[in-house]
mmCIF file as gemmi writes it, N, C-alpha and C atoms, coordinates in Angstrom:
data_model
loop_
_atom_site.group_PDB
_atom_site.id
_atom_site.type_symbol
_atom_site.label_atom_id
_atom_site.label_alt_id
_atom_site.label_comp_id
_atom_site.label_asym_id
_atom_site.label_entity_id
_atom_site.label_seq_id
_atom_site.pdbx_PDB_ins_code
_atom_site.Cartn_x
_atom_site.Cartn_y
_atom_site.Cartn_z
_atom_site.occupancy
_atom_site.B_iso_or_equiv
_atom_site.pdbx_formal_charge
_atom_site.auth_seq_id
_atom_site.auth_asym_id
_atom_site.pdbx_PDB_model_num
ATOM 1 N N . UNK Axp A 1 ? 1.337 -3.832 -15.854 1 0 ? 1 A 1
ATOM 2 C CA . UNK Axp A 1 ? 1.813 -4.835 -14.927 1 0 ? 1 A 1
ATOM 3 C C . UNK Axp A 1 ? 2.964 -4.248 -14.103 1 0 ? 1 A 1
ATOM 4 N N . UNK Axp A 2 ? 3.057 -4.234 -13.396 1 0 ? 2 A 1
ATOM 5 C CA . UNK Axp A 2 ? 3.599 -4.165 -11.805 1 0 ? 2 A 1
ATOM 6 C C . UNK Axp A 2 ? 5.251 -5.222 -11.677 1 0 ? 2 A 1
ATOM 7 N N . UNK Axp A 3 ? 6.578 -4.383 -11.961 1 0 ? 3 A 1
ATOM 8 C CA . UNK Axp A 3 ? 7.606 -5.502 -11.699 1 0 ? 3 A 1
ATOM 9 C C . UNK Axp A 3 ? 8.187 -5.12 -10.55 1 0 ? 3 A 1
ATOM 10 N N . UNK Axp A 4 ? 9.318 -5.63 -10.096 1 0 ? 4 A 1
ATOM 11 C CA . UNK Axp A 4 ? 9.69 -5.839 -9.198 1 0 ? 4 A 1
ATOM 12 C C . UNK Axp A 4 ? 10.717 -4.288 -8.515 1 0 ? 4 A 1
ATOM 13 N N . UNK Axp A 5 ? 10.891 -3.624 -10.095 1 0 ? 5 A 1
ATOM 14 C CA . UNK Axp A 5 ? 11.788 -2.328 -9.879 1 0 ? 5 A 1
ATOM 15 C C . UNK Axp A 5 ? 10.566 -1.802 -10.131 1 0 ? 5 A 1
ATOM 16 N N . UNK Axp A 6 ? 9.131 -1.247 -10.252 1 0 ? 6 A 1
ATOM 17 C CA . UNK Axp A 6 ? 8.649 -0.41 -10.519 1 0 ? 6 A 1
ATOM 18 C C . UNK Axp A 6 ? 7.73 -0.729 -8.8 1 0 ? 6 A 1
ATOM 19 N N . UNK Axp A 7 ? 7.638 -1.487 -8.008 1 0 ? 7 A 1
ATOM 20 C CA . UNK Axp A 7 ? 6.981 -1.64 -6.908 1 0 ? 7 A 1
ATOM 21 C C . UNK Axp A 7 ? 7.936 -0.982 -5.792 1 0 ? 7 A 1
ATOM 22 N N . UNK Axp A 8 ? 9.438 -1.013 -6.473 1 0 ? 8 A 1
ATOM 23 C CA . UNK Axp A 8 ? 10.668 -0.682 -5.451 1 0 ? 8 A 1
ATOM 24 C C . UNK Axp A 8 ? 10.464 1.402 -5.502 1 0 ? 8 A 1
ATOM 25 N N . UNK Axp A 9 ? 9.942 1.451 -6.996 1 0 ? 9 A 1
ATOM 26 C CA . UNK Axp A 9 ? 9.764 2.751 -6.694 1 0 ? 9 A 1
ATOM 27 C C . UNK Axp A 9 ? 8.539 3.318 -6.3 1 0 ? 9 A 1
ATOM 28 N N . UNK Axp A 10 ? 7.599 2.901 -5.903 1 0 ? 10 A 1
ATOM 29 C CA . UNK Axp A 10 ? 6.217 2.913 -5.446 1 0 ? 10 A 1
ATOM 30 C C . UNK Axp A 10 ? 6.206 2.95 -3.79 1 0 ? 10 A 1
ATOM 31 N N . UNK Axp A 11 ? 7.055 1.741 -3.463 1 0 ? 11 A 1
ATOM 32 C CA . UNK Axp A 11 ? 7.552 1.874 -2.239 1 0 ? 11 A 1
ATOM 33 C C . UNK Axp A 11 ? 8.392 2.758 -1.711 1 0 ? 11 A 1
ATOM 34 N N . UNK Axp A 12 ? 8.858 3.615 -2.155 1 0 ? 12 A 1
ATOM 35 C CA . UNK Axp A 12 ? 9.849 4.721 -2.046 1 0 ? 12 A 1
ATOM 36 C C . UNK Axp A 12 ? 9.173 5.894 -2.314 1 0 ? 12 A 1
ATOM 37 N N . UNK Axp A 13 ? 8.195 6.227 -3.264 1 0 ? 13 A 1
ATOM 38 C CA . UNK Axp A 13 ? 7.303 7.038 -3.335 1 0 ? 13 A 1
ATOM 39 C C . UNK Axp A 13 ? 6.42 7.574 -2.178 1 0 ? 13 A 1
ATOM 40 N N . UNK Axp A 14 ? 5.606 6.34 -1.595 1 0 ? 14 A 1
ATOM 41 C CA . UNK Axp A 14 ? 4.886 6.5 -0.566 1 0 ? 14 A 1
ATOM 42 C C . UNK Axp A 14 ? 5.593 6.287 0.825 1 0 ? 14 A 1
ATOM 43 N N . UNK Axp A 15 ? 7.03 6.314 0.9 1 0 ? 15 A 1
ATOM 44 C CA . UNK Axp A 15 ? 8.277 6.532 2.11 1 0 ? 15 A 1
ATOM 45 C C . UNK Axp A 15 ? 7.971 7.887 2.46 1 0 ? 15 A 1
ATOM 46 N N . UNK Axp A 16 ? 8.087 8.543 1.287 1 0 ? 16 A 1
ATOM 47 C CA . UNK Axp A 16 ? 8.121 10.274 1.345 1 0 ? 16 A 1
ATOM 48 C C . UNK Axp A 16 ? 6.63 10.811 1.95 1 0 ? 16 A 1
ATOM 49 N N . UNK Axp A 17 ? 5.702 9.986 2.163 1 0 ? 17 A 1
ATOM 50 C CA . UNK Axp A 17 ? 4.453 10.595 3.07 1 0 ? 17 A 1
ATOM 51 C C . UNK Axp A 17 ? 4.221 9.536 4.223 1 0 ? 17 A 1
ATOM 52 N N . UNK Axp A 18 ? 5.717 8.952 4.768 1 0 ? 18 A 1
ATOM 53 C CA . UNK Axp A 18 ? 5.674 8.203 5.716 1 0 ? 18 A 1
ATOM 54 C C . UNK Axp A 18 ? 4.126 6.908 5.839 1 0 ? 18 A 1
ATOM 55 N N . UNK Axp A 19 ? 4.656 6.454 4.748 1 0 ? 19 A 1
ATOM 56 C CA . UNK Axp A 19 ? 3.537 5.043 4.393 1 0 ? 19 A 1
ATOM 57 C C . UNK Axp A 19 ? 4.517 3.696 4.089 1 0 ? 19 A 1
ATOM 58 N N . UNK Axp A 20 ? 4.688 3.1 4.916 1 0 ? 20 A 1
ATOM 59 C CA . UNK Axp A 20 ? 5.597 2.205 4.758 1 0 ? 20 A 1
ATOM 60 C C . UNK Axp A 20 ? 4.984 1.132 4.226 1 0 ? 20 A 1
ATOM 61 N N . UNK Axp A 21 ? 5.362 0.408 2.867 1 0 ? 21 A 1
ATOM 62 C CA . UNK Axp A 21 ? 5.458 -0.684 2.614 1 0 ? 21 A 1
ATOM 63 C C . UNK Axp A 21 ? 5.871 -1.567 3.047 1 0 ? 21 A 1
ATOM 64 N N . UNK Axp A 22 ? 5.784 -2.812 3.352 1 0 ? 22 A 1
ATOM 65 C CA . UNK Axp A 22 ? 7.29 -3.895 3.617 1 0 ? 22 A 1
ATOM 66 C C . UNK Axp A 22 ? 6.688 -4.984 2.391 1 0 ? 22 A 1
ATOM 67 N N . UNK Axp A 23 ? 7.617 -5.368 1.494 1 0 ? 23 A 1
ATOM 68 C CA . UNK Axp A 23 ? 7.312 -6.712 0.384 1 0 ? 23 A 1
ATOM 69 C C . UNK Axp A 23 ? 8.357 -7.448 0.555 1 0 ? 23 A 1
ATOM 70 N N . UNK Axp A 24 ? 7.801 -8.95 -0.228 1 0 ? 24 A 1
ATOM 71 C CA . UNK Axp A 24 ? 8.235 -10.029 -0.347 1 0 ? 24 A 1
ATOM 72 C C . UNK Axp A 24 ? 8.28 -10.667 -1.726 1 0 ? 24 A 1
ATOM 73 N N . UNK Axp A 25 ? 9.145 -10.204 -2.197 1 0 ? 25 A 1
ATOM 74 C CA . UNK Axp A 25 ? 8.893 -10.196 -3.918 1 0 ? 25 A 1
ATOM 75 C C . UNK Axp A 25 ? 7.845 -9.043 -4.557 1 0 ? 25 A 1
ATOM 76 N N . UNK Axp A 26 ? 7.081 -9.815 -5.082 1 0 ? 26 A 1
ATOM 77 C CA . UNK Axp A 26 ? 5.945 -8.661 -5.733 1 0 ? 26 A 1
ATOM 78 C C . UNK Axp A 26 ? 4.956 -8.731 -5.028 1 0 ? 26 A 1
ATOM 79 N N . UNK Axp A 27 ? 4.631 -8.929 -3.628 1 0 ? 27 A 1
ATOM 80 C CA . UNK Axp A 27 ? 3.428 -9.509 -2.359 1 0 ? 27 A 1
ATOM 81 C C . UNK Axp A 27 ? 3.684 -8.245 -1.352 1 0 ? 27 A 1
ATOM 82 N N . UNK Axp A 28 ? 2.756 -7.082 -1.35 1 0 ? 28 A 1
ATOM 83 C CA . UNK Axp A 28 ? 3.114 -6.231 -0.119 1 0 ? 28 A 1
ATOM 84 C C . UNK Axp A 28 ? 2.479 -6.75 0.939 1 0 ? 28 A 1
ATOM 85 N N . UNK Axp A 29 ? 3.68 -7.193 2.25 1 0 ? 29 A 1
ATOM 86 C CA . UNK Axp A 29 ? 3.097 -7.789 3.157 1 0 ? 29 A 1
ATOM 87 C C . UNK Axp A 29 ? 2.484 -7.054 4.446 1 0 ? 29 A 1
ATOM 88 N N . UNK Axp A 30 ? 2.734 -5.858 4.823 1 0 ? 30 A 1
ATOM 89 C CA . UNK Axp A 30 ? 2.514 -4.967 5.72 1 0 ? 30 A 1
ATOM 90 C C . UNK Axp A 30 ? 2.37 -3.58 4.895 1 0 ? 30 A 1
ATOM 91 N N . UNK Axp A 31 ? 1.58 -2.684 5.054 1 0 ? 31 A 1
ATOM 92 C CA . UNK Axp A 31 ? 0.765 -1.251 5.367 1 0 ? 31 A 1
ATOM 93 C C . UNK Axp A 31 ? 0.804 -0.773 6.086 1 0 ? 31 A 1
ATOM 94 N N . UNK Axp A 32 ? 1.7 0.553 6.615 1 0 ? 32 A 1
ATOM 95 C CA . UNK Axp A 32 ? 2.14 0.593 7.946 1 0 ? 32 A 1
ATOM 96 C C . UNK Axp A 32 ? 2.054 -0.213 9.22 1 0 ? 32 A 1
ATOM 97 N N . UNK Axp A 33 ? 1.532 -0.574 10.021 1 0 ? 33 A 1
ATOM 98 C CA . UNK Axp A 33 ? 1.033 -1.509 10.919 1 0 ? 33 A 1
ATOM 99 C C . UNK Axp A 33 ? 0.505 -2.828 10.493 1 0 ? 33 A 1
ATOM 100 N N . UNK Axp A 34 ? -0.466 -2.684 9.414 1 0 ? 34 A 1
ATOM 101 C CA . UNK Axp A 34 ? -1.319 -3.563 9.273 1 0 ? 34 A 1
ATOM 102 C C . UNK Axp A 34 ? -1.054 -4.726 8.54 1 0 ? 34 A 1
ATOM 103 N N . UNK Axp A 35 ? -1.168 -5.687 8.214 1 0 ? 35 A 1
ATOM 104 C CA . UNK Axp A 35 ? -1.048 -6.954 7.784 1 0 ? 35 A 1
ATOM 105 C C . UNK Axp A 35 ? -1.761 -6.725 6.522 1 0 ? 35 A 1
ATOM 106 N N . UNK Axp A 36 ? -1.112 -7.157 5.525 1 0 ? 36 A 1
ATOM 107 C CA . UNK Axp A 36 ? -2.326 -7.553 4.339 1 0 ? 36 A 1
ATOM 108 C C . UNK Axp A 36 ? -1.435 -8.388 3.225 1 0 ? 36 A 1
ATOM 109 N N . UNK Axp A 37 ? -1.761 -9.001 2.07 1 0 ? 37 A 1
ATOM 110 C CA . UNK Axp A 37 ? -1.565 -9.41 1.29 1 0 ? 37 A 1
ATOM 111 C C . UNK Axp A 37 ? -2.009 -9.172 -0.167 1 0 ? 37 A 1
ATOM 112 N N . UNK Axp A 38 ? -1.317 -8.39 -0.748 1 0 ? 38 A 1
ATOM 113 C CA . UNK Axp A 38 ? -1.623 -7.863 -1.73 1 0 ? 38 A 1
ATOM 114 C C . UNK Axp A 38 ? -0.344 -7.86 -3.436 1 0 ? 38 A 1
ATOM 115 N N . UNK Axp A 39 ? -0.863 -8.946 -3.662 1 0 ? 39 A 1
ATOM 116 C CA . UNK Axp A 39 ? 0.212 -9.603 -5.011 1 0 ? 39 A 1
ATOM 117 C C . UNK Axp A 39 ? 0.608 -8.501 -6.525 1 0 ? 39 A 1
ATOM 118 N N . UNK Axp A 40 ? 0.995 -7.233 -6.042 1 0 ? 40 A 1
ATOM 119 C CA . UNK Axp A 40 ? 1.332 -6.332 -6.973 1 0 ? 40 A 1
ATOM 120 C C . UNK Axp A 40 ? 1.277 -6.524 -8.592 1 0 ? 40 A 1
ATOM 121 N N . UNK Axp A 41 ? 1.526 -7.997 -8.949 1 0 ? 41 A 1
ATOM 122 C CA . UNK Axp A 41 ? 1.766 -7.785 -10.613 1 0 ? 41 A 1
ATOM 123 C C . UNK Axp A 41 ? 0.765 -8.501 -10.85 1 0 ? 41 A 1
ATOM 124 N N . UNK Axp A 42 ? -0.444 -8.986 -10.108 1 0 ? 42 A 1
ATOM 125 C CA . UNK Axp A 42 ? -1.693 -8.891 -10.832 1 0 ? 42 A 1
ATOM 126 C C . UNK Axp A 42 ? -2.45 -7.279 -10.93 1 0 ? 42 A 1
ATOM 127 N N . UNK Axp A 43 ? -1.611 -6.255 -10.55 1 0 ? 43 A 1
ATOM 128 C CA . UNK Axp A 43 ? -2.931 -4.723 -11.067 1 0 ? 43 A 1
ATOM 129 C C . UNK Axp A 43 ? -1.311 -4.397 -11.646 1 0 ? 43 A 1
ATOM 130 N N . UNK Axp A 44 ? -2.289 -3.237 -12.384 1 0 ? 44 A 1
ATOM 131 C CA . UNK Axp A 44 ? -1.676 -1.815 -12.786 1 0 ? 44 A 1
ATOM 132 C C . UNK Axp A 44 ? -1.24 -0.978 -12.246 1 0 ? 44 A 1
ATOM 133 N N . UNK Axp A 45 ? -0.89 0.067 -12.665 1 0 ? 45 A 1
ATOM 134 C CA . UNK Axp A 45 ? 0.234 0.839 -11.238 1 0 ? 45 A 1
ATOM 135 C C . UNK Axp A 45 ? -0.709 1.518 -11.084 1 0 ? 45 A 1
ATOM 136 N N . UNK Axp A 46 ? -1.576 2.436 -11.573 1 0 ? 46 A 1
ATOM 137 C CA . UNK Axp A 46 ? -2.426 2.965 -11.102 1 0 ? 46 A 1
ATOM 138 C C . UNK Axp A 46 ? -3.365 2.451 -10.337 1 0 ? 46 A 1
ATOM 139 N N . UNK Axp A 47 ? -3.626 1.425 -10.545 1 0 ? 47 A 1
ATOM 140 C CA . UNK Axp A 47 ? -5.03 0.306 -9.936 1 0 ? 47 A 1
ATOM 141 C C . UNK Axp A 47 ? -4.534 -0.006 -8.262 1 0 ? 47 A 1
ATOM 142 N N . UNK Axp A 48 ? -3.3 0.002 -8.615 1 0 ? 48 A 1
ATOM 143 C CA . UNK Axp A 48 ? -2.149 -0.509 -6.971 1 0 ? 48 A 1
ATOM 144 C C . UNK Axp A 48 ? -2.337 0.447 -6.134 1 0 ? 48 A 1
ATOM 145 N N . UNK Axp A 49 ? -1.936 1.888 -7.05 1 0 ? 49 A 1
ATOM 146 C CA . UNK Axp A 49 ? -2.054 2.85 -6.064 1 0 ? 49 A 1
ATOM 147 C C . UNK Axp A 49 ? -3.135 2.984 -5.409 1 0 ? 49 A 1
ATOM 148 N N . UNK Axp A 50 ? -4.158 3.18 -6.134 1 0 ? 50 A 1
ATOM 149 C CA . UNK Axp A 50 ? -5.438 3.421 -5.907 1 0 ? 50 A 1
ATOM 150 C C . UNK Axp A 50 ? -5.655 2.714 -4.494 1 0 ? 50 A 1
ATOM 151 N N . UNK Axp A 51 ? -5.603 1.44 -4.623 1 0 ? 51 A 1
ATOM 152 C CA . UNK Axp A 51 ? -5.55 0.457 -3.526 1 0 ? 51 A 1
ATOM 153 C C . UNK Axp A 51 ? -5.406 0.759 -2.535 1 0 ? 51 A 1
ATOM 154 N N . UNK Axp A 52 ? -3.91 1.181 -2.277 1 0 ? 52 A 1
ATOM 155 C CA . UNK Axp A 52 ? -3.205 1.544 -1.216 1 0 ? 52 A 1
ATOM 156 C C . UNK Axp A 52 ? -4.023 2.679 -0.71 1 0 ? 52 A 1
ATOM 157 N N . UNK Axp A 53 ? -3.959 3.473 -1.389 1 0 ? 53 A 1
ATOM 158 C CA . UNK Axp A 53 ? -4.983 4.67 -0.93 1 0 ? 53 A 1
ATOM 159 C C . UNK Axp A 53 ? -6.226 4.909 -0.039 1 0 ? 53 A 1
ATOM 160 N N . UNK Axp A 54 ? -7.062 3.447 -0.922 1 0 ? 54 A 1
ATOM 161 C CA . UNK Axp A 54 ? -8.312 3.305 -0.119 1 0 ? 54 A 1
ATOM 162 C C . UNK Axp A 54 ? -8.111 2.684 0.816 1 0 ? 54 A 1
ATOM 163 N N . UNK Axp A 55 ? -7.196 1.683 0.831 1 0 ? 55 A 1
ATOM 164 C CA . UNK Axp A 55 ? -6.64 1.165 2.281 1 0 ? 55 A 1
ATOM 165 C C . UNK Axp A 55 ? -6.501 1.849 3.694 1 0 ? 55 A 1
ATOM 166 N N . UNK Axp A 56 ? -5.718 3.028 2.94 1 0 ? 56 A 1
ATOM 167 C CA . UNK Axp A 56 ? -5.566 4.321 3.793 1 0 ? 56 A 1
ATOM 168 C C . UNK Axp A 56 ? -6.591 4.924 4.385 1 0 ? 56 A 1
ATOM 169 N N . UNK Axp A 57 ? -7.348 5.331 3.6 1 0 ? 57 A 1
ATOM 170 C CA . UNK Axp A 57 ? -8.278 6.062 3.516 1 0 ? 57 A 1
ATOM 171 C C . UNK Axp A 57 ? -9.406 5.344 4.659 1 0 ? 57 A 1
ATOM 172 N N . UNK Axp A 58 ? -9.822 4.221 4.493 1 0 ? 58 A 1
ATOM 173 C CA . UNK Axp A 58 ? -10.56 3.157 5.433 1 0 ? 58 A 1
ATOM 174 C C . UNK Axp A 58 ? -10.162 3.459 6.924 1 0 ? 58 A 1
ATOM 175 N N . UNK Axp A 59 ? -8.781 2.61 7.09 1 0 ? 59 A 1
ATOM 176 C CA . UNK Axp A 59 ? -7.861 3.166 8.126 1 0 ? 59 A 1
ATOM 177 C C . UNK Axp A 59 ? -8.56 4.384 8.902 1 0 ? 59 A 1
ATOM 178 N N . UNK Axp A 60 ? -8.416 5.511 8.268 1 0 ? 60 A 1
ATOM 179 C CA . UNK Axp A 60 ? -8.125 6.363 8.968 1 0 ? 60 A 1
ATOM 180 C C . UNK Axp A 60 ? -9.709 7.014 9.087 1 0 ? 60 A 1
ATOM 181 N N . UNK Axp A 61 ? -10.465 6.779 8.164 1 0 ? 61 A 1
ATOM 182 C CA . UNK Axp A 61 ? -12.232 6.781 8.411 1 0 ? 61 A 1
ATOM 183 C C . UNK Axp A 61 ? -12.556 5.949 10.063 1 0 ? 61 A 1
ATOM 184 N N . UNK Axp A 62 ? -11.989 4.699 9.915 1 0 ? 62 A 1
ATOM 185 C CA . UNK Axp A 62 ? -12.003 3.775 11.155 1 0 ? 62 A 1
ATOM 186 C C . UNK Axp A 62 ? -11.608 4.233 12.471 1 0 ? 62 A 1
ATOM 187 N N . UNK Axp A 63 ? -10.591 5.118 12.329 1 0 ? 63 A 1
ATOM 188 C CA . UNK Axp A 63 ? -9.803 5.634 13.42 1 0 ? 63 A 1
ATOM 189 C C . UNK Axp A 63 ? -10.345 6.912 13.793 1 0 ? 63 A 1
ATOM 190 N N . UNK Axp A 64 ? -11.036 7.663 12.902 1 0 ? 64 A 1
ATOM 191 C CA . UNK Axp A 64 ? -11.96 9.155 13.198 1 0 ? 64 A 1
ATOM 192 C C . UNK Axp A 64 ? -12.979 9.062 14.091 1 0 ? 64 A 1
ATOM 193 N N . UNK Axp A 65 ? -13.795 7.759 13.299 1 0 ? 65 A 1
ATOM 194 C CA . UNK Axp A 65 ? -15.096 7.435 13.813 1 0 ? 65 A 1
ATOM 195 C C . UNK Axp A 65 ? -14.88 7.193 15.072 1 0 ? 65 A 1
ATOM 196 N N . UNK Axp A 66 ? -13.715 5.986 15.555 1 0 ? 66 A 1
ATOM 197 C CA . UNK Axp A 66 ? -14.057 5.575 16.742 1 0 ? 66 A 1
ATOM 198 C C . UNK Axp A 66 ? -12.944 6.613 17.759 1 0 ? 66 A 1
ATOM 199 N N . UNK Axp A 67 ? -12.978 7.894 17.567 1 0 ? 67 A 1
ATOM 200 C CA . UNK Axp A 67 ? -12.974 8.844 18.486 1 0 ? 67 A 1
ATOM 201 C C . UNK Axp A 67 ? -13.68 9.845 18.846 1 0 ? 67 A 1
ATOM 202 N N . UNK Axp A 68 ? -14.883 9.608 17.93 1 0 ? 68 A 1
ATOM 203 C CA . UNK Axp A 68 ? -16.313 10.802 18.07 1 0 ? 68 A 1
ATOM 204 C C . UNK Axp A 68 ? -17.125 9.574 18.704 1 0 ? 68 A 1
């Protein structure tokens, strides 16, 4: 489970590869640009990350494609 100091360092983690979080308690409300809602202390820290990742990962599949 996901608290409120272990999301603060998650968010600080992914600072360092310029991935900005912004939260509202345990609710990350923005992904660099993007809007989302995602309630941190229902996953695991690994499960979170993961998340974020594929989030990313989508993103930037989305953004490849629609320049070929």
């Amino acid at each position: 489970m996901i608290t409120e100091a272990k999301l603060a360092k998650i968010v600080a983690a992914f600072a360092q590869y310029n991935i900005i979080l912004q939260t509202d308690g345990l609710v990350v409300t923005r992904l660099n640009q993007r809007e989302v809602s995602f309630d941190a202390s229902t996953y695991m820290t690994d499960q979170f990350i993961k998340l974020i990742t594929d989030v990313l990962a989508d993103q930037i599949n989305q953004d490849v494609w629609g320049l070929l």
